[in-house]
C-alpha positions in Angstrom: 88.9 52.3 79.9 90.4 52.2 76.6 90.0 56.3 76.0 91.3 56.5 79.5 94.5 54.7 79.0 95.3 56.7 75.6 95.0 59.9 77.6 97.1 58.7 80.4 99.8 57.6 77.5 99.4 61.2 76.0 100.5 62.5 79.4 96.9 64.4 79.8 95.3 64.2 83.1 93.1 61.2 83.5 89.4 62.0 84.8 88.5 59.6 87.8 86.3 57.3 87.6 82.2 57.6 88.8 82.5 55.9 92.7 80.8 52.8 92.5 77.6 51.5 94.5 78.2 50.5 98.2 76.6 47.1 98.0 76.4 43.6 99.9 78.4 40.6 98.2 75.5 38.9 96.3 75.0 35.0 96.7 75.7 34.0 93.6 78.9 36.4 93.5 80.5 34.1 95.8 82.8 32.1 94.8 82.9 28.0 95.8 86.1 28.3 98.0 85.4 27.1 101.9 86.8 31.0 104.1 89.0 29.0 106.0 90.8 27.2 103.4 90.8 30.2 101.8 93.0 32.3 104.7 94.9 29.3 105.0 96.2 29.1 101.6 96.9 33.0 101.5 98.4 33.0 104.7 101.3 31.1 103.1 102.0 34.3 101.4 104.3 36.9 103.9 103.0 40.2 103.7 104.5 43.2 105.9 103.0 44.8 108.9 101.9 48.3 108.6 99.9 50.8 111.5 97.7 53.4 109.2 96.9 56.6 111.1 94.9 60.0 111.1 94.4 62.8 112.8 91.2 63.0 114.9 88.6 65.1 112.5 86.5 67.6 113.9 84.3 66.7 116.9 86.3 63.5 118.1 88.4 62.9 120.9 91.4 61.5 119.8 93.4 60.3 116.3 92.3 57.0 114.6 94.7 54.1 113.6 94.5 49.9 113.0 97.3 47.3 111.9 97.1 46.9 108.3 99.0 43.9 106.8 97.0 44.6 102.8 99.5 47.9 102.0 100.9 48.2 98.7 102.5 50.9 96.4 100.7 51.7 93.7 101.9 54.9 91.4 105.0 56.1 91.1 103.5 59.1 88.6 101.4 60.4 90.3 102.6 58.7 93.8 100.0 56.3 95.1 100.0 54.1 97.3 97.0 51.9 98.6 95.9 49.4 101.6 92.7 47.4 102.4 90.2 47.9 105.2 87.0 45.2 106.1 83.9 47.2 105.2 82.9 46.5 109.3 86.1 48.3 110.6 85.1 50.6 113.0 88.1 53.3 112.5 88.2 53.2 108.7 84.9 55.5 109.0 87.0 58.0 110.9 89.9 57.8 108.7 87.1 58.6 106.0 86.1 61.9 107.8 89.8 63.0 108.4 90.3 62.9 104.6 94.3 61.7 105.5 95.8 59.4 107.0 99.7 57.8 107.2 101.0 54.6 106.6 103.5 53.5 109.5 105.9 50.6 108.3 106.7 48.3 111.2 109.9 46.7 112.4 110.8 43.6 113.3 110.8 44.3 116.9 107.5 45.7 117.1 104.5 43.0 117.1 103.5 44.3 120.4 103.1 47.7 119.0 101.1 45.5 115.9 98.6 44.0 118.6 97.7 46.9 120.5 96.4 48.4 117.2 94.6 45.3 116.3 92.7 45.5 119.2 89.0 46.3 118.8 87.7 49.4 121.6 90.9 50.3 123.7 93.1 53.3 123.6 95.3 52.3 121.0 97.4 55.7 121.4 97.6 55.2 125.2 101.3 55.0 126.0 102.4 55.2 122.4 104.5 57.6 121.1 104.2 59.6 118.0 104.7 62.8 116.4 102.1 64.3 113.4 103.1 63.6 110.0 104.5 67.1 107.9 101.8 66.9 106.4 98.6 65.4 107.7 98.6 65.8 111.3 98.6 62.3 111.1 100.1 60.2 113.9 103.7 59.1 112.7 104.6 56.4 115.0 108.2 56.4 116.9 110.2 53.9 115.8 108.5 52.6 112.8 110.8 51.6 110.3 109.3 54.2 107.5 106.2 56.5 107.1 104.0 57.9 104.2 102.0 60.6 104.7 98.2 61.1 102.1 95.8 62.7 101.4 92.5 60.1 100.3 92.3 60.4 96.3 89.9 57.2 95.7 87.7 54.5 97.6 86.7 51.4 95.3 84.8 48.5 96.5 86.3 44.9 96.4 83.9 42.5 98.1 84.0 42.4 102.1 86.7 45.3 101.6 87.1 48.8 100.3 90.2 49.4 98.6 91.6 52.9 99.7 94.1 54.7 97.4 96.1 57.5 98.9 98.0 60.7 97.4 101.8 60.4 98.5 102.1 64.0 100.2 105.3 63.3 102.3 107.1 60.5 103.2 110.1 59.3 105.2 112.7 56.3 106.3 115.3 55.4 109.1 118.8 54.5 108.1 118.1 51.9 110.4 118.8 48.2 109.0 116.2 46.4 111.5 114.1 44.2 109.3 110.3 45.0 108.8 108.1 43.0 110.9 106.4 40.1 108.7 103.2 38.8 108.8 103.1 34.5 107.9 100.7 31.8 108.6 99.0 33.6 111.0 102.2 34.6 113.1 104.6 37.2 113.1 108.0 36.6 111.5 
């Protein structure tokens, strides 16, 4: 890590890292905090509501996307940005395949929007409109507040989760000034 850093500070490329090991969370990797205490003490902490998207890959039927409140910026040089998915999500697989995806940001007046794409097994594109991302293909939302279109550049494990880190290809924002929708103590602000 240290040789990696000194190259980074040298302005030299930085090789990634290997990918590590898909594995379970081991018993005595767990810590002694009760799950529900847990979400309840995190929840005091607002986070934003986000909708990542991607384009359908090759041989499915339609484009991918789930409401994402773990989304962060990561990189300004190179631009990386980076959200959270549980390791059982059923569209973070085809996400995977696309090999992009994009970010929506979502406005205050858009929790029902939120919802639909937290639902598990329904057409979460049904009704909704969208236009692809510059860049991507991806599905960039009408009406969200901003979008950022990737490319994948790294997967990492972090317990229950995989930690997704995404190129910053293209990227975009209204002039509106509606707030962003907020997610708090397990209700939207």
């Amino acid at each position: 890590m240290a040789a990696a850093a000194v190259r980074y500070l040298r302005a030299e490329p930085v090789e990634a890292l290997p990918r590590p090991e898909l594995r379970c969370v081991r018993d005595d990797e767990r810590a002694p905090v009760d799950q529900a205490e847990f979400r309840r003490v995190l929840g005091a902490f607002a986070s934003g509501v986000t909708v990542v998207t991607a384009p359908a890959a090759e041989g499915e039927q339609g484009p991918a996307g789930f409401a994402c409140q773990s989304f962060s910026s990561l990189s300004l040089d190179p631009p990386l940005v980076a959200f959270m998915v549980g390791r059982t999500s059923t569209t973070w697989p085809r996400i995977a395949r696309a090999g992009v995806f994009c970010v929506n940001v979502l406005g205050a007046g858009q929790a029902a929007l939120c919802r639909a794409f937290a639902a598990r097994g329904a057409d979460k594109f049904a009704g909704v409109p969208h236009t692809p991302a510059p860049v991507s293909g991806a599905p960039r939302l009408t009406g969200a507040l901003a979008w950022i279109d990737c490319t994948i550049h790294a997967v990492h494990t972090g317990g229950d989760h995989l930690i997704v880190v995404g190129r910053v290809d293209a990227l975009g924002a209204t002039d509106d000034d509606e707030p962003p929708l907020l997610f708090h103590k397990g209700r939207f602000l």
